[in-house]
C-alpha positions in Angstrom: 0.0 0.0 0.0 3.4 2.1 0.5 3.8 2.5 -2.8 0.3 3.8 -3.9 0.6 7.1 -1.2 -0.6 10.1 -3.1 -2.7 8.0 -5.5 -6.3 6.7 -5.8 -6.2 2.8 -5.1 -9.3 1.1 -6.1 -10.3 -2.3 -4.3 -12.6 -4.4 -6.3 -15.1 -6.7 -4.5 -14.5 -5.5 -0.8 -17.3 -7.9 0.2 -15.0 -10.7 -0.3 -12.5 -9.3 2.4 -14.2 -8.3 4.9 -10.5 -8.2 7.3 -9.4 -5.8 5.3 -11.3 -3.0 6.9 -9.4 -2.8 9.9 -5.9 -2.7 7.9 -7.0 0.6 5.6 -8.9 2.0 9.1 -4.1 2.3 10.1 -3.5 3.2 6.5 -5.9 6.0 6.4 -5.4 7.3 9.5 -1.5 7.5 8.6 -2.2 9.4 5.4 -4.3 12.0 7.4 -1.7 12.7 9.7 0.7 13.3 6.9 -2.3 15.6 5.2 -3.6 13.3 3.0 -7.6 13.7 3.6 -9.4 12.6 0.9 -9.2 10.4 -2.0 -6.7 7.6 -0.7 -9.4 4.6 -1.5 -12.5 3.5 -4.1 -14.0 0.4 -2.5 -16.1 -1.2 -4.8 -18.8 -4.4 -4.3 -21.8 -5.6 -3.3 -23.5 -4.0 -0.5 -25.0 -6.4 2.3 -26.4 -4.5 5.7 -23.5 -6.4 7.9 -20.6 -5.5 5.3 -21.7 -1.8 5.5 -22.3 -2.0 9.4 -18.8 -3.6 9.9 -17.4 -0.8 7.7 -18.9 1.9 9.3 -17.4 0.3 12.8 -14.2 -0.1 11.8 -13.6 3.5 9.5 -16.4 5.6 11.4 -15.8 9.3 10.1 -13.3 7.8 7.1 -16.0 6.9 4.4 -18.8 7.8 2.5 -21.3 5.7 0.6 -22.6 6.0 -2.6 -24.9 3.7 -4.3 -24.1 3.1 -7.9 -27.2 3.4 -10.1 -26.9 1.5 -13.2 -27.3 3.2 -17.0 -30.1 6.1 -16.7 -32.4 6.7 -19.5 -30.1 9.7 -20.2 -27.0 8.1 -20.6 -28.7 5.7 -23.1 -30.2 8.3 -24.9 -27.2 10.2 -25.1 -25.2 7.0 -26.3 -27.6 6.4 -29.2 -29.5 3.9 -27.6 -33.7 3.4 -27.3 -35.4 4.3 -24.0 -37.4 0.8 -25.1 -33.7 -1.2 -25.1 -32.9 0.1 -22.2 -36.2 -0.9 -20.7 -36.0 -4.7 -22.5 -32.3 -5.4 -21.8 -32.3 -3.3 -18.3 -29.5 -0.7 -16.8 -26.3 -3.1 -16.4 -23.8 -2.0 -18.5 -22.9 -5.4 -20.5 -26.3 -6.5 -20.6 -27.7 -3.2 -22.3 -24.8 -3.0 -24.8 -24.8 -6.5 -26.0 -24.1 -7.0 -29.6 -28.0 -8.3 -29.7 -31.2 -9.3 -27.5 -29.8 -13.1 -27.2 -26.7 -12.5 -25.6 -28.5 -9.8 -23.6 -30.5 -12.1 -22.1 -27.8 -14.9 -21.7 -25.7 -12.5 -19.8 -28.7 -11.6 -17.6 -29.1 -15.3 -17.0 -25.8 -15.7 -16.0 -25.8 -12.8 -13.6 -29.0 -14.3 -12.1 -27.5 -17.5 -11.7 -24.2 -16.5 -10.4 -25.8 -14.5 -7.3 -28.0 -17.6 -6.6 -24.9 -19.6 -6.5 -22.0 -17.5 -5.2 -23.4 -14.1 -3.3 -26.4 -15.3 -1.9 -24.5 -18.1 0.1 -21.9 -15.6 0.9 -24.6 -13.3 2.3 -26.9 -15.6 4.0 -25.0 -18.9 4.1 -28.3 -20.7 6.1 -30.8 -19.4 3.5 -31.3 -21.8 0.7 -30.2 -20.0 -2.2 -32.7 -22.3 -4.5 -35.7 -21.0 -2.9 -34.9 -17.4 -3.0 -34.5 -17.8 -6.7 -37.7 -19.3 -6.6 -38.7 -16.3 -4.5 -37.4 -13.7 -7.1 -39.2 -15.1 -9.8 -42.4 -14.8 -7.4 -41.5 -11.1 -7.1 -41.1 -10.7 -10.6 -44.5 -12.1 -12.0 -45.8 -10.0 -9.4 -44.3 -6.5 -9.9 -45.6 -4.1 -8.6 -48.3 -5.6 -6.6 -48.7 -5.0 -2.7 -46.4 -7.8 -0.5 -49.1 -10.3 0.3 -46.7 -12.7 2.6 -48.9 -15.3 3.6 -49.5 -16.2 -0.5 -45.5 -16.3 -1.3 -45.1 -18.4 2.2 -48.0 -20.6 0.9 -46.0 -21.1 -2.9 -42.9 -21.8 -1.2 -43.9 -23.7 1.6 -41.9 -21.7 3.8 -43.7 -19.5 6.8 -44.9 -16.0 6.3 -41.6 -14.6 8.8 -39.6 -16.5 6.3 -40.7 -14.6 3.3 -40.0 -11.6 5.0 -36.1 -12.2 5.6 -35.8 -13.6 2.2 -37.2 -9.9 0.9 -34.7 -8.5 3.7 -32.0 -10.2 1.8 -33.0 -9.2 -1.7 -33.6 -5.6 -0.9 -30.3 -5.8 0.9 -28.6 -6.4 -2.1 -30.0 -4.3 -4.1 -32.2 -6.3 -6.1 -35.5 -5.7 -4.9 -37.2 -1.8 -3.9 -39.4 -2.5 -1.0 -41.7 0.7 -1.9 -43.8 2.3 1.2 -47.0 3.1 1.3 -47.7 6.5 2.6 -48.7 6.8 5.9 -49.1 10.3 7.2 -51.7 11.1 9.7 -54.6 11.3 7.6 -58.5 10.5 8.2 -58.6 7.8 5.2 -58.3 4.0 5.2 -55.1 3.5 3.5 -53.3 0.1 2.2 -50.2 -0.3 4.6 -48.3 -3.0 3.2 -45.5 -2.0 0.3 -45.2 -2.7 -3.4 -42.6 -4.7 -4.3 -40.5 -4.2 -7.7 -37.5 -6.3 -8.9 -35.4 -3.1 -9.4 -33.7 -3.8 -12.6 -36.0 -4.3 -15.8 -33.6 -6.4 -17.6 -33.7 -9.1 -14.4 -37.3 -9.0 -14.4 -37.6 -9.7 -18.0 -34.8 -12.6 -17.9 -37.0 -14.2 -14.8 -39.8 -14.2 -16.8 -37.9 -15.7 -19.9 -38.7 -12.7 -21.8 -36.4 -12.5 -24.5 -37.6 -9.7 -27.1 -39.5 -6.5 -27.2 -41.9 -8.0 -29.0 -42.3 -10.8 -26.4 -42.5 -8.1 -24.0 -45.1 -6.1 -25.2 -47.4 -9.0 -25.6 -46.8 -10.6 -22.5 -49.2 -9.4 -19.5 -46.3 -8.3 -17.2 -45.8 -5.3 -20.1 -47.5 -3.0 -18.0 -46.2 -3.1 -14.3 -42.8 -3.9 -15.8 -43.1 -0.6 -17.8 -44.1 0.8 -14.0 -41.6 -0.6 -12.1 -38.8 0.8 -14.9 -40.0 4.4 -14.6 -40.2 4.4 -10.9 -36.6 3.2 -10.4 -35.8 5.9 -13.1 -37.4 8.7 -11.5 -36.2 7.4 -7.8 -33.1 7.8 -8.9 -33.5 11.2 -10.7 -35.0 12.7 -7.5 -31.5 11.9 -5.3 -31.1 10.4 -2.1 -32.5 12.6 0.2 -36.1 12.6 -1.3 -38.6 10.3 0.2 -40.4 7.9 -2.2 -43.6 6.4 -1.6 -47.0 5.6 -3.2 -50.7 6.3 -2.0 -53.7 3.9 -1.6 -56.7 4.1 0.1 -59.2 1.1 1.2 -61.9 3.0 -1.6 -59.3 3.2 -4.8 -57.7 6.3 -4.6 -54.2 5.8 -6.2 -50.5 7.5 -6.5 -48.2 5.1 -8.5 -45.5 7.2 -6.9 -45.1 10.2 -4.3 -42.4 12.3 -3.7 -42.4 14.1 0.2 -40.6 16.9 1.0 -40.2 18.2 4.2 -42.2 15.9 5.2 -44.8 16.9 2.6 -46.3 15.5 -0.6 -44.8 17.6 -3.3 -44.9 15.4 -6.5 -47.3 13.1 -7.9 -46.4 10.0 -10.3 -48.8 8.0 -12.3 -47.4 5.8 -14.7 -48.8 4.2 -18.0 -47.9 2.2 -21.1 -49.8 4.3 -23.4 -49.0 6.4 -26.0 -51.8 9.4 -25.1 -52.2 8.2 -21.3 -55.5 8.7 -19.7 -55.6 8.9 -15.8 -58.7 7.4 -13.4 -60.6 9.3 -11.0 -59.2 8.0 -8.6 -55.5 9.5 -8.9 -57.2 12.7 -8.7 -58.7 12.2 -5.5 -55.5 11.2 -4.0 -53.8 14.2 -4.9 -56.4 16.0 -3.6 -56.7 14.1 -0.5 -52.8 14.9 -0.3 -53.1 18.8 -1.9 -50.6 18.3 -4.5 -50.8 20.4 -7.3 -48.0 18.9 -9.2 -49.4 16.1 -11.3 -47.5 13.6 -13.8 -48.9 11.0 -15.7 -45.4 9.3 -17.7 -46.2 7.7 -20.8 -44.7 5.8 -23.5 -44.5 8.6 -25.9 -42.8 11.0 -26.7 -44.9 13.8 -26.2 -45.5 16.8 -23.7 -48.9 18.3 -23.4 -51.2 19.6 -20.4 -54.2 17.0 -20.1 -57.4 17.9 -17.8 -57.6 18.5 -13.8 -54.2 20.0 -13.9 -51.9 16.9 -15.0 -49.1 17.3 -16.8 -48.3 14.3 -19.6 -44.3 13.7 -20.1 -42.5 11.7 -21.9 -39.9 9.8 -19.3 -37.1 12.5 -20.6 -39.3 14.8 -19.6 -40.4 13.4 -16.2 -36.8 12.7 -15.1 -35.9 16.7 -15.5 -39.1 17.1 -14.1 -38.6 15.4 -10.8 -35.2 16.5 -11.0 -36.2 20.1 -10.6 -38.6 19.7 -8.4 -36.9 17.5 -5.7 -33.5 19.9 -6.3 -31.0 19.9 -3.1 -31.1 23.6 -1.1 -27.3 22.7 -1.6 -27.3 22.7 -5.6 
């Protein structure tokens, strides 16, 4: 390590080496007394709630965290490539820019079998990594759709506590967004138990054995997958420090997506695979219910245009800048 002082030393699957922490916590702390502050290490790997809870012991005050997202709609764009590619092959770099949809999906097969067979075992070594795959592909038919425990036990044969530390597991690495419903003090009956999305599209779509867009847009999973795709895109767009959720009530009243601020509900998110989109009554009474007077509806077009009760229809380009604006830091 000597002979990397004064340069950027990047560390490539940390998780693996999980010793290592308390040997960079005497390196680092060397550096800084010689006035080297900043930019001594990249760590790189797979994130797991122990590995990050044993880092943060052991370099407390030496480390920041940053979650990689993977290829945003406006990187693809900008690189030539269709929003609907991105969508079919998902946001990993070597599985969008495959030479074709074939070896796409082979290398998203791979990368689905190799965490069911290497990190899952590292991770939770007394989980049986067969029945989580089985679990994922559960989670993937179902996209979208409110976590109804007791029916995954039932499929699985495993108890309803069960399915819940399997989720834990997935979500922990990053796999699977365990979306909240919102629950602010309100007079309404609302739905209390999350929607759950496989976070990449591409995985969700290799799960499925969907191979082509073609397959995809015939298949009856085209519409939540197209949901679950724009609401990791806009997550992401917003930044870390804004609060996603969505909004049901016991009588219909729906929010695909809600961004709080301040402890608020600033923005609301609909989102359909349609062309010239068309919103129920019932997402206008849950931004009412919730006073929010901005109103998206994301299609699958291409066009911008004001539609009735005050909604706004964007194209995803559009809704990313969108939600980007209005979720800006105080800091930018």
């Amino acid at each position: 390590m000597q002979a990397q002082a004064g340069h950027l030393t990047i560390l490539d699957e940390v998780q693996r080496l999980p010793d290592l922490f308390a040997e960079l916590r005497g390196i680092v702390d060397d550096r800084r007394a010689n006035g080297e502050r900043s930019l001594q290490f990249l760590l790189l790997g797979s994130a797991s709630l122990d590995l990050i809870q044993q880092v943060s012991e052991t370099l407390a005050g030496r480390i920041i965290y940053l979650e990689m997202p993977s290829i945003s709609a406006e990187e693809a764009v900008t690189s030539n490539l269709e929003i609907d590619q991105l969508w079919l092959r998902g946001g990993f770099p070597d599985s969008l820019t495959a030479a074709n949809d074939e070896d796409s999906y082979i290398w998203r097969e791979a990368f689905i079998r190799s965490y069911l067979e290497r990190d899952v075992p590292m991770f939770a070594p007394r989980m049986p990594a067969a029945t989580i795959g089985r679990l994922w592909t559960m989670l993937a038919n179902g996209q979208g759709s409110t976590l109804n425990s007791a029916r995954l036990a039932q499929g699985l044969g495993v108890s309803a506590p069960m399915i819940g530390r399997y989720i834990d597991l997935l979500v922990d690495l990053m796999l699977v967004r365990r979306l909240q419903p919102w629950s602010g003090n309100f007079g309404k009956r609302l739905v209390k138990s999350p929607k759950i999305y496989v976070r990449d599209s591409g995985l969700v779509h290799a799960l499925l054995e969907i191979g082509t867009l073609n397959q995809l847009l015939g298949h009856p999973i085209v519409g939540p997958s197209w949901e679950g795709f724009v609401v990791e895109t806009l997550i992401d767009a917003a930044g870390p420090d804004a609060a996603p959720f969505f909004y049901r009530t016991a009588d219909g009243a729906e929010i695909d997506l809600v961004f709080e601020h301040a402890g608020k509900p600033k923005l609301a998110i609909e989102v359909k695979r349609a062309s010239a989109p068309q919103v129920e009554r019932g997402f206008h009474v849950a931004c009412d219910d919730l006073a929010i007077e901005t109103r998206i509806v994301v299609g699958a077009g291409t066009e911008d245009y004001p539609a009735k009760g005050g909604v706004k229809v964007r194209s995803l380009l559009s809704a990313i800048s969108e939600v980007r604006d209005g979720m800006k830091s105080p800091f930018a």
